[in-house]
N, CA, C and O atoms as CSV, one atom per row, in Angstrom:
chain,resi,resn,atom,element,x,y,z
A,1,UNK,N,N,-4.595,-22.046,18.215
A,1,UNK,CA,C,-4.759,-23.243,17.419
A,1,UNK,C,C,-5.403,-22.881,16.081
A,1,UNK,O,O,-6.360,-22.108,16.047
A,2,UNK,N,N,-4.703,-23.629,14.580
A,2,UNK,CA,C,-5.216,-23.386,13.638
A,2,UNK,C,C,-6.241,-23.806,13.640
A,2,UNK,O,O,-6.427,-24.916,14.138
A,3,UNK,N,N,-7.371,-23.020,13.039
A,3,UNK,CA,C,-8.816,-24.102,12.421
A,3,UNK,C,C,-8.380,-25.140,11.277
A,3,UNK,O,O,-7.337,-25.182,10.624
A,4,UNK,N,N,-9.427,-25.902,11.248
A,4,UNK,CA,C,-9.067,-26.937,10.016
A,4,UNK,C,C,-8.933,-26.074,8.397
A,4,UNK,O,O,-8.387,-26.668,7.467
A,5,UNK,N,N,-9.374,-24.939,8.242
A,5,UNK,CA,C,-9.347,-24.871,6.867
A,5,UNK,C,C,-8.135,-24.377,6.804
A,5,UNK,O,O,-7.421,-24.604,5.828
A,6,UNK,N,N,-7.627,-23.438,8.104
A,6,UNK,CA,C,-6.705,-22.903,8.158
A,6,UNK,C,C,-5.151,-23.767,7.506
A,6,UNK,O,O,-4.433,-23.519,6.538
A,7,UNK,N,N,-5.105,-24.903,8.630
A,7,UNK,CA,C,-4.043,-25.874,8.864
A,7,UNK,C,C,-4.495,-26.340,7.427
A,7,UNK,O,O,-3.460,-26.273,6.763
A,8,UNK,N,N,-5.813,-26.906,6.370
A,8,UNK,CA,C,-5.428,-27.303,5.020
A,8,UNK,C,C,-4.605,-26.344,4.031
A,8,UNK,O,O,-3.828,-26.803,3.193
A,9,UNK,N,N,-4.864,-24.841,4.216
A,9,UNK,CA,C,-4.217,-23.846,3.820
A,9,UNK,C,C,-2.196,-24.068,3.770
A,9,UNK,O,O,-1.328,-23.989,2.901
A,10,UNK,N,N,-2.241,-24.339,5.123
A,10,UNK,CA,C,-0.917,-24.298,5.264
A,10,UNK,C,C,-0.291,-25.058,4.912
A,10,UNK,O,O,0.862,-24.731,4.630
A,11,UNK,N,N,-0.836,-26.921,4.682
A,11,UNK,CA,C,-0.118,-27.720,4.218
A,11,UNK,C,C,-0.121,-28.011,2.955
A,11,UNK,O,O,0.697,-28.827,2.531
A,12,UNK,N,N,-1.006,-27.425,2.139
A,12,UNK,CA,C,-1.052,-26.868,0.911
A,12,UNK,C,C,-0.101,-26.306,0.325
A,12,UNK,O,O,0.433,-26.699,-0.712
A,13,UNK,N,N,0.234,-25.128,1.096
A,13,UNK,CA,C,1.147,-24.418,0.448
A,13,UNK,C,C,2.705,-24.562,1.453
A,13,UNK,O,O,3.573,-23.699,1.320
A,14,UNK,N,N,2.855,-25.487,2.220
A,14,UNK,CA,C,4.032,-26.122,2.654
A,14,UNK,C,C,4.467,-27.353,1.431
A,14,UNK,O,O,5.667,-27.553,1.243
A,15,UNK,N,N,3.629,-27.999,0.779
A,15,UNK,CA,C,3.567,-29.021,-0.297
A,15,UNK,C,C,4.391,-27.993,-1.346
A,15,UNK,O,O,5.619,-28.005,-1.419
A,16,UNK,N,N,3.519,-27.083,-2.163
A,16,UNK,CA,C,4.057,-26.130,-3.143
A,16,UNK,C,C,5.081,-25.476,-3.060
A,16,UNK,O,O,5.744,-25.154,-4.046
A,17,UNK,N,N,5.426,-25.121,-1.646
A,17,UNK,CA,C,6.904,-24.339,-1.794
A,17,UNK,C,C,7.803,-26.078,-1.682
A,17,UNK,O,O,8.530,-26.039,-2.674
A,18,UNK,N,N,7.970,-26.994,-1.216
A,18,UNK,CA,C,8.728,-27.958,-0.885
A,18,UNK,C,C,8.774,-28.969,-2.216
A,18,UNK,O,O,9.621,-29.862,-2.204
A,19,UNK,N,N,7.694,-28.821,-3.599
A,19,UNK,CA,C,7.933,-29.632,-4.818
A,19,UNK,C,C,7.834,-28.744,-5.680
A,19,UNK,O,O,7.198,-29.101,-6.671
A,20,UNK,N,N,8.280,-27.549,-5.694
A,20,UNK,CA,C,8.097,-26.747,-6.861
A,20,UNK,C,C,9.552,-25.784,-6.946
A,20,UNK,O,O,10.419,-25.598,-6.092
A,21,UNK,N,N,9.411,-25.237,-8.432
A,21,UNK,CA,C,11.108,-24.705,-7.981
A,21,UNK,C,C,10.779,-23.423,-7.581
A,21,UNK,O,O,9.704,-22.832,-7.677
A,22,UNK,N,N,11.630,-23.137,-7.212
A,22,UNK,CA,C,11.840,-21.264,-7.077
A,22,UNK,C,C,11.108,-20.163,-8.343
A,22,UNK,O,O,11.035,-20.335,-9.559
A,23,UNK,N,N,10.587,-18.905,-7.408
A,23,UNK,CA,C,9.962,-17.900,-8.091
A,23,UNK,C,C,10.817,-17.591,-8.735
A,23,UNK,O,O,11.836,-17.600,-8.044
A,24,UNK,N,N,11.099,-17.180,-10.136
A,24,UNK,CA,C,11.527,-16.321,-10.485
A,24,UNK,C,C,11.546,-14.468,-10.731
A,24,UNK,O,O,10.578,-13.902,-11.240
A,25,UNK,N,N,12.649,-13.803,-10.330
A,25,UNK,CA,C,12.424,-12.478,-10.730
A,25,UNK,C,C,13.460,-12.324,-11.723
A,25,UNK,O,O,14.672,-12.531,-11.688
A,26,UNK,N,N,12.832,-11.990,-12.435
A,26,UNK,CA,C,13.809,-11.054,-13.895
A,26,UNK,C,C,14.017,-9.959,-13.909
A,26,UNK,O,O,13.058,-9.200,-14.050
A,27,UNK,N,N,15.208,-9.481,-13.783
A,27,UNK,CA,C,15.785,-8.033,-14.197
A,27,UNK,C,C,16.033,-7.449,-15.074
A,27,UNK,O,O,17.121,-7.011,-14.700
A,28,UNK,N,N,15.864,-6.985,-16.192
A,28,UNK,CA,C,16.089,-6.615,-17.534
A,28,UNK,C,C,17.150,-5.490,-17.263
A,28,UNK,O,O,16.571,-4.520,-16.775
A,29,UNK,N,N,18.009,-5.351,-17.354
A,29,UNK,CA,C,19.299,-4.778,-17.621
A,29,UNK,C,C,19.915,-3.669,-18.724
A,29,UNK,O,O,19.224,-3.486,-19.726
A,30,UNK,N,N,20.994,-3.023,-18.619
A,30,UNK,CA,C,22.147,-2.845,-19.562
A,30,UNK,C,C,22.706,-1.835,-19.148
A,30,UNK,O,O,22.129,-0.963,-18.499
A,31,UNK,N,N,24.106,-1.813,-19.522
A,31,UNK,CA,C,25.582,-1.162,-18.785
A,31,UNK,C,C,25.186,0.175,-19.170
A,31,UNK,O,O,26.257,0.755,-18.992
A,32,UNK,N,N,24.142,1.320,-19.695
A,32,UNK,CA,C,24.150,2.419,-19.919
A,32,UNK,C,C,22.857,2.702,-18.824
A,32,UNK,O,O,22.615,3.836,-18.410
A,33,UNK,N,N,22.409,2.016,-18.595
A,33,UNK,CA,C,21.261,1.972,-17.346
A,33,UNK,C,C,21.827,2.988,-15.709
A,33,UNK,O,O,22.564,2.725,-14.759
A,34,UNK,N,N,21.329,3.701,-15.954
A,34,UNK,CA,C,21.881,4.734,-14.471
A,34,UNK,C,C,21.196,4.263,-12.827
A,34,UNK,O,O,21.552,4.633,-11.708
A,35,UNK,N,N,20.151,3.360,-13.224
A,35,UNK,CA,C,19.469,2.621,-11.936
A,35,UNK,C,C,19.320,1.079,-11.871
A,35,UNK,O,O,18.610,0.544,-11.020
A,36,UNK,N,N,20.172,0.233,-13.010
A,36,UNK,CA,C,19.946,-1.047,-13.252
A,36,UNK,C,C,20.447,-1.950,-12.089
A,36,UNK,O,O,20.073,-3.047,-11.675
A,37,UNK,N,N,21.439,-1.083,-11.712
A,37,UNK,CA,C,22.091,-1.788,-10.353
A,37,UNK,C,C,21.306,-1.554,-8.919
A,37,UNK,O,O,21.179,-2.481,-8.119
A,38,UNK,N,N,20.903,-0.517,-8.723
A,38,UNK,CA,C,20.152,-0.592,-8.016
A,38,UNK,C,C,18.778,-1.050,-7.886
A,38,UNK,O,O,18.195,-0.954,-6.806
A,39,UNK,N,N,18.022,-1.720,-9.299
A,39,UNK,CA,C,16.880,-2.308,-9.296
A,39,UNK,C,C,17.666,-3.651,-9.068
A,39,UNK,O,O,17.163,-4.540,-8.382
A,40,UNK,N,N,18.797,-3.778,-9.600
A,40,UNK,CA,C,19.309,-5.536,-9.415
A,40,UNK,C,C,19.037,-5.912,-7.660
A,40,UNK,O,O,18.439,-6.828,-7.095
A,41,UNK,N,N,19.948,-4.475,-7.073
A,41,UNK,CA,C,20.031,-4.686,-5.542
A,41,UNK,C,C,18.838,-4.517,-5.014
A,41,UNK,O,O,18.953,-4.870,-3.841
A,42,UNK,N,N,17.991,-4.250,-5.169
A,42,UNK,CA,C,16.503,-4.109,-4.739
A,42,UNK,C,C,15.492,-6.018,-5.107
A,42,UNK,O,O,14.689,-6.710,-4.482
A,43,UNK,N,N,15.707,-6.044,-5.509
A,43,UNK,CA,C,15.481,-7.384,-6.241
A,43,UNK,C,C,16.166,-8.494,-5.032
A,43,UNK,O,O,15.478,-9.106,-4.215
A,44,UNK,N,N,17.532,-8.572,-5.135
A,44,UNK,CA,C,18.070,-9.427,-4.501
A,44,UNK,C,C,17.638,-9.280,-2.716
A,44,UNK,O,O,17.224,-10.221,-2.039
A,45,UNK,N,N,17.810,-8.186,-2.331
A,45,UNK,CA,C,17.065,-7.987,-0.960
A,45,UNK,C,C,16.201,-8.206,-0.976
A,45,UNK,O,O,15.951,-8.428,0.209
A,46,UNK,N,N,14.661,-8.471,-1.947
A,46,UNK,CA,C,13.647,-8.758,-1.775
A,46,UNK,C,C,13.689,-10.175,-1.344
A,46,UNK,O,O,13.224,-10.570,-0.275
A,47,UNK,N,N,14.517,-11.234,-2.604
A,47,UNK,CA,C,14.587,-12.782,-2.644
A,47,UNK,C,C,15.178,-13.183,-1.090
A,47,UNK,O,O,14.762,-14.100,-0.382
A,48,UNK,N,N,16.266,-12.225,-0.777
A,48,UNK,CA,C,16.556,-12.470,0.666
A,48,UNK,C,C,15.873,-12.542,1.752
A,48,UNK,O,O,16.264,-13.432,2.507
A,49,UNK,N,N,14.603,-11.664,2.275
A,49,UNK,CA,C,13.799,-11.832,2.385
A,49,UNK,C,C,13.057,-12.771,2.276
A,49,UNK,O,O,12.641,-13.068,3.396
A,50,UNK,N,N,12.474,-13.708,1.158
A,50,UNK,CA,C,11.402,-14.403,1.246
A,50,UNK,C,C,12.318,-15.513,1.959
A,50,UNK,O,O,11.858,-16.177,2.888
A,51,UNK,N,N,13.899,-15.730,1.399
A,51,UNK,CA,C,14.865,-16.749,1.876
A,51,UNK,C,C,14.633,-17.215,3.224
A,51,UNK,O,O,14.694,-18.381,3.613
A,52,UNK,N,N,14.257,-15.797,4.145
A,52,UNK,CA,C,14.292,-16.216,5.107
A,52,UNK,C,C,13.190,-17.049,5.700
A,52,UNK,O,O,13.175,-17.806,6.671
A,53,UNK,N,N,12.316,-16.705,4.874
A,53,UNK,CA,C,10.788,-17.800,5.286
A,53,UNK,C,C,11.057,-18.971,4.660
A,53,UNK,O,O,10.038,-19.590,4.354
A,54,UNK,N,N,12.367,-19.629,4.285
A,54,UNK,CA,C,12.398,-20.684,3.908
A,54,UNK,C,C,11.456,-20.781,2.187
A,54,UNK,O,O,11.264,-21.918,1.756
A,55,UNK,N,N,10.990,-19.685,1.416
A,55,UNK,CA,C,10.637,-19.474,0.495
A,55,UNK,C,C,11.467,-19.386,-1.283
A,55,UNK,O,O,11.439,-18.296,-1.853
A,56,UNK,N,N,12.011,-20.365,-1.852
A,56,UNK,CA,C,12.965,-20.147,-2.488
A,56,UNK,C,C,12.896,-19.166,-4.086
A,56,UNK,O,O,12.742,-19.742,-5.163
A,57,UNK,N,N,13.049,-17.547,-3.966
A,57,UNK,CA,C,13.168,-16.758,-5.126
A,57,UNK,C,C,14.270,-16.478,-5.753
A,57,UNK,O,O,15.225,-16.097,-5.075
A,58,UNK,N,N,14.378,-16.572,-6.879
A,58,UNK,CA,C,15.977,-16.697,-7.530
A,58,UNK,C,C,15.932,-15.498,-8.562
A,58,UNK,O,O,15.138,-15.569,-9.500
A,59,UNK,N,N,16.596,-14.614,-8.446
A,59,UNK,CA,C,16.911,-12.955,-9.148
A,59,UNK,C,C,17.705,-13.950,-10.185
A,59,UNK,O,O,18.443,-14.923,-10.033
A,60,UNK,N,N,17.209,-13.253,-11.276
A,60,UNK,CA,C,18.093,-13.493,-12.589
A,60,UNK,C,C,18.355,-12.098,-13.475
A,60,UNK,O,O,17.317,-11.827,-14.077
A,61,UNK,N,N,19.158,-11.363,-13.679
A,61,UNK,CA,C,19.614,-10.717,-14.684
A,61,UNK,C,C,19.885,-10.572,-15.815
A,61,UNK,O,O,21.028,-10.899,-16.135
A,62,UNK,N,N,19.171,-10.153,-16.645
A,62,UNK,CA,C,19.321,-10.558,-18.097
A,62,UNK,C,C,19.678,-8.981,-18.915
A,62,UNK,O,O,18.916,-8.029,-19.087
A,63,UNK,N,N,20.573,-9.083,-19.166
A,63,UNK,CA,C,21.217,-7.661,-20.130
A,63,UNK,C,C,20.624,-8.022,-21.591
A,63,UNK,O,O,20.783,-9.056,-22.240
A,64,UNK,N,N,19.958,-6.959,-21.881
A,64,UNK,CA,C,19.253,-6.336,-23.027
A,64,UNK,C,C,19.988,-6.347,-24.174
A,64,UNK,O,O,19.540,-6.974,-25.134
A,65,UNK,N,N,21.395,-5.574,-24.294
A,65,UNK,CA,C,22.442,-5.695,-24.735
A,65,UNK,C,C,23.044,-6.878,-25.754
A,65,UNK,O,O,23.291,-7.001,-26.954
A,66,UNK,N,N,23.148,-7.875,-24.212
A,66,UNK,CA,C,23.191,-9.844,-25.019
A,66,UNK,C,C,21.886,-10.305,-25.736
A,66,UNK,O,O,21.742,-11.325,-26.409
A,67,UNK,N,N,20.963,-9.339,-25.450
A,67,UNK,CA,C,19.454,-10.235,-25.852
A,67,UNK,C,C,18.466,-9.284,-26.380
A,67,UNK,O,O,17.323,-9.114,-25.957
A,68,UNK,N,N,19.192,-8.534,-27.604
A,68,UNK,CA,C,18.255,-7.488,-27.807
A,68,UNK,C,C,16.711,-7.537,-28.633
A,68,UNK,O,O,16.214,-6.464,-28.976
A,69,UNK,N,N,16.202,-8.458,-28.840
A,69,UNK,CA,C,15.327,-9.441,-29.013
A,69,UNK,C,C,13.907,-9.242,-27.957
A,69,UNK,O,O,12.689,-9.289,-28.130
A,70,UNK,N,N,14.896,-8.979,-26.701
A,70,UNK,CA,C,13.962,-9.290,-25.540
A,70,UNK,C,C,12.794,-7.798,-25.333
A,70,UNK,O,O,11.756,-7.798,-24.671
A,71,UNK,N,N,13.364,-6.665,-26.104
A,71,UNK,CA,C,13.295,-5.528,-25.871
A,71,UNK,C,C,11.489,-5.675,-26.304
A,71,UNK,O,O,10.397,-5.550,-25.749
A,72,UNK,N,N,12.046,-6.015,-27.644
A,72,UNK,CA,C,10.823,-6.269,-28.440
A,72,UNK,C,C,9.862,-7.119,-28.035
A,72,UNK,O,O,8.709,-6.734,-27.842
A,73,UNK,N,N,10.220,-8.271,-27.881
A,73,UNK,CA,C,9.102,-9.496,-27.265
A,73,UNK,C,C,8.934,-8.639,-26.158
A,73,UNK,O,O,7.844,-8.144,-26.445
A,74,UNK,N,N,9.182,-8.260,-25.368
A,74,UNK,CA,C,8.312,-7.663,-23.674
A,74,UNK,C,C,7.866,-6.543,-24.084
A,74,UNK,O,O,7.335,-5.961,-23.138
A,75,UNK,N,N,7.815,-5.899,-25.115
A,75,UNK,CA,C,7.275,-4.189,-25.665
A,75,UNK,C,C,8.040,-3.553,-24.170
A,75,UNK,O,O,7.530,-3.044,-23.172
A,76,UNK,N,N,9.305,-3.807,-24.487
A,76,UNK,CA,C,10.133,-2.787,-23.180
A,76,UNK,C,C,10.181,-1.200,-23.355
A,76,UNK,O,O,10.887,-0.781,-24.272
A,77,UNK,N,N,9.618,-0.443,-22.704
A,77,UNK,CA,C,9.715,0.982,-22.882
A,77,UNK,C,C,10.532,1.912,-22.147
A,77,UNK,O,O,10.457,3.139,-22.205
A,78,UNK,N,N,11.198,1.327,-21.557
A,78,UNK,CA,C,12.588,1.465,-20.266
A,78,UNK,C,C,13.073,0.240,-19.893
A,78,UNK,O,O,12.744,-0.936,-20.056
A,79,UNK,N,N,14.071,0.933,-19.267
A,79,UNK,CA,C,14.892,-0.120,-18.050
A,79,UNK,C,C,15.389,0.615,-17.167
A,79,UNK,O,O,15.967,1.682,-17.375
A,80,UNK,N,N,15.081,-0.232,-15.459
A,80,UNK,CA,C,15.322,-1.230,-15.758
A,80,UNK,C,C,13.730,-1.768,-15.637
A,80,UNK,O,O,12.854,-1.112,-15.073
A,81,UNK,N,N,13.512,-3.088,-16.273
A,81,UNK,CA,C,12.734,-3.716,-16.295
A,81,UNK,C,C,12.223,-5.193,-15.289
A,81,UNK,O,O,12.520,-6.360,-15.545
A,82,UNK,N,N,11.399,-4.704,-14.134
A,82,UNK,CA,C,11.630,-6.392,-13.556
A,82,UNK,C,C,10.430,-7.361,-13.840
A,82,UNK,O,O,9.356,-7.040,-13.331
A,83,UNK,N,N,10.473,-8.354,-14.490
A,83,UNK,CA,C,9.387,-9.065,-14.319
A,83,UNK,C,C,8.779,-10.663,-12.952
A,83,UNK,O,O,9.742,-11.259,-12.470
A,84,UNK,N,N,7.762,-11.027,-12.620
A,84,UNK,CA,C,7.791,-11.555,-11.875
A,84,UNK,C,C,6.773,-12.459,-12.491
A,84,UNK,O,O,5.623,-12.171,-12.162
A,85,UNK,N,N,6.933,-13.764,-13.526
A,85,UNK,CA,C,5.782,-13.805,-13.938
A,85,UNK,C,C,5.187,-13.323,-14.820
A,85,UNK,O,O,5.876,-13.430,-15.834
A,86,UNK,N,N,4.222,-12.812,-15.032
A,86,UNK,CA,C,3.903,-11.731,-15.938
A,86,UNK,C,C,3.490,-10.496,-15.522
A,86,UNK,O,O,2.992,-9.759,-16.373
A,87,UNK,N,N,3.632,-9.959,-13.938
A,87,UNK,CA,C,3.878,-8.849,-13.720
A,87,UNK,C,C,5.099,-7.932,-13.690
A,87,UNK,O,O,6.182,-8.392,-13.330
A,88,UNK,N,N,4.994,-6.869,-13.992
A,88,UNK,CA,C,6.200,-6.275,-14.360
A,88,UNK,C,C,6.028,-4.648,-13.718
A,88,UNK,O,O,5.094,-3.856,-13.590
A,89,UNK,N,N,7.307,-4.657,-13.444
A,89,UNK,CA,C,8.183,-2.782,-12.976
A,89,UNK,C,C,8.796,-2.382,-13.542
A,89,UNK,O,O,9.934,-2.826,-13.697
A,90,UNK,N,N,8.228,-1.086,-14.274
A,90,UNK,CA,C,9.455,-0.263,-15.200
A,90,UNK,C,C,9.919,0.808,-14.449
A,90,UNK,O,O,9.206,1.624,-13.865
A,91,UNK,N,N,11.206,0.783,-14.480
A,91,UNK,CA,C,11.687,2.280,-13.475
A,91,UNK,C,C,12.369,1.561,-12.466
A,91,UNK,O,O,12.854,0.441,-12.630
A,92,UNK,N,N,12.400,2.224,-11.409
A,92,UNK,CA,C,13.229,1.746,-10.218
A,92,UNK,C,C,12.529,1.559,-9.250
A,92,UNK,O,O,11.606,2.274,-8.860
A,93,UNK,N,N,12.965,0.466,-8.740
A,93,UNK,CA,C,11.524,-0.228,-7.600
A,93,UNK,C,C,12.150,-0.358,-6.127
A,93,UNK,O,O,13.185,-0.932,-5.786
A,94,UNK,N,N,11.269,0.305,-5.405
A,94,UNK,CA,C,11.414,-0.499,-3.691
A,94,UNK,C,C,11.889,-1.689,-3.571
A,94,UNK,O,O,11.915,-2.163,-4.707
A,95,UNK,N,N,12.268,-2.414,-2.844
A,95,UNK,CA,C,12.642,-3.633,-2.187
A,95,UNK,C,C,10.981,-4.335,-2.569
A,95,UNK,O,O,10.691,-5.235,-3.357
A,96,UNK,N,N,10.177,-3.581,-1.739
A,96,UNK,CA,C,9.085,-3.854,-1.039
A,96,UNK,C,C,7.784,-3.809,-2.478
A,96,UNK,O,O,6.644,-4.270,-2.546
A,97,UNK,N,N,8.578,-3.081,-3.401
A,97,UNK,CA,C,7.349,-2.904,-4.331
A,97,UNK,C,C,7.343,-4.697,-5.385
A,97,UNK,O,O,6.457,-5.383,-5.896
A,98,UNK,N,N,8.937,-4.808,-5.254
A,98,UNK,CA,C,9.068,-6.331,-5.730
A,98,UNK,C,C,8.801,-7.561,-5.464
A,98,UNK,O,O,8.754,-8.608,-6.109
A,99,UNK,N,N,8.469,-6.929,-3.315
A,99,UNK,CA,C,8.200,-8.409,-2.801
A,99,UNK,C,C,6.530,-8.491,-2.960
A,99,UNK,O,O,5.971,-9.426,-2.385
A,100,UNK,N,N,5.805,-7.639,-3.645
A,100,UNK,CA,C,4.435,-7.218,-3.518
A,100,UNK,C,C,4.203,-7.956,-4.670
A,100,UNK,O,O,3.137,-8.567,-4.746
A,101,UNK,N,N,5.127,-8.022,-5.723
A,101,UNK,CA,C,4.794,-8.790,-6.872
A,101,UNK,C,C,4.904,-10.031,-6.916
A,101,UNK,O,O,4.123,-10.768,-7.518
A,102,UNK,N,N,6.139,-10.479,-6.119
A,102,UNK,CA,C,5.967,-12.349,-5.605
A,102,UNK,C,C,4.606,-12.772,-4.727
A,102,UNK,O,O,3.829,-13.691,-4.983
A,103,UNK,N,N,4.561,-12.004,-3.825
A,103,UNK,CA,C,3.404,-12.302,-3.059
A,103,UNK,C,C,1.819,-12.342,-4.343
A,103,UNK,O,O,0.955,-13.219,-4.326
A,104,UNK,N,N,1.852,-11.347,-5.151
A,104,UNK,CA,C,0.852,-11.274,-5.774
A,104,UNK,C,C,0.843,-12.647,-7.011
A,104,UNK,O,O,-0.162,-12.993,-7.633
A,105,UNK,N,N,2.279,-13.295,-7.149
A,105,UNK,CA,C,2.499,-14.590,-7.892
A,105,UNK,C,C,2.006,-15.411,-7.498
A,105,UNK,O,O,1.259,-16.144,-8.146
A,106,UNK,N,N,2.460,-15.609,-5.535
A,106,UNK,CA,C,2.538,-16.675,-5.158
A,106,UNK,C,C,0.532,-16.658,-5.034
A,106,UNK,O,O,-0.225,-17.606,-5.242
A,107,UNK,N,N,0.303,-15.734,-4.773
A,107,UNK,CA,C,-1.936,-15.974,-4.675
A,107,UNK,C,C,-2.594,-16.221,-5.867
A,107,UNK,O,O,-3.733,-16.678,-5.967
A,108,UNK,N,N,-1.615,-15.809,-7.052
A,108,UNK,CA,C,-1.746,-16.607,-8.337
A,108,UNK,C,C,-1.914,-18.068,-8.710
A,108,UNK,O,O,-2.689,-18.630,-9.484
A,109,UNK,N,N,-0.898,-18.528,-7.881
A,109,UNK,CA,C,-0.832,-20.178,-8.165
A,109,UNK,C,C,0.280,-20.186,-9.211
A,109,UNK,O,O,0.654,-21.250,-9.705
């Protein structure tokens, strides 16, 4: 049996995932990228994952290329680039190193 602070915990954050939209993860991209696809696919297995806790994260991809703008505003020093929020992975990331960054969103608020 939950304790009471416990069970306020939970319906707390049963409220926040059920009126709020989806986490976003950003992928920073581009077609000369030798690991962009595989940070994309690392990304999307992560969101799958939270999917399954009924947690809604939505991978977005954004090519550098269409938005070279973005390079500059994020002081990008590689790709691929993922952001979560305002945490960010340069290089090529675990599944697990991405779901570390939602989790570290979601204790954010």
């Amino acid at each position: 049996m939950l304790q009471r602070n416990q069970l306020e915990v939970r319906n707390s954050l049963d409220a926040f995932f059920s009126e709020s939209e989806s986490l976003k993860v950003n992928v920073f991209t581009s077609s000369t990228c030798a690991f962009c696809i595989e940070a994309l696919d690392a990304a999307r297995e992560a969101a799958e994952k939270f999917a399954l806790l009924e947690i809604p994260v939505e991978v977005i991809e954004t090519s550098v290329e269409d938005h070279p703008e973005i390079i500059e505003a994020l002081n990008a020093i590689a790709l691929p680039m993922i952001l979560v929020g305002n945490l960010r992975i340069i290089g090529l990331p675990r599944s697990e190193d991405i779901e570390h960054l939602i989790h570290q969103m979601m204790l954010a608020g």
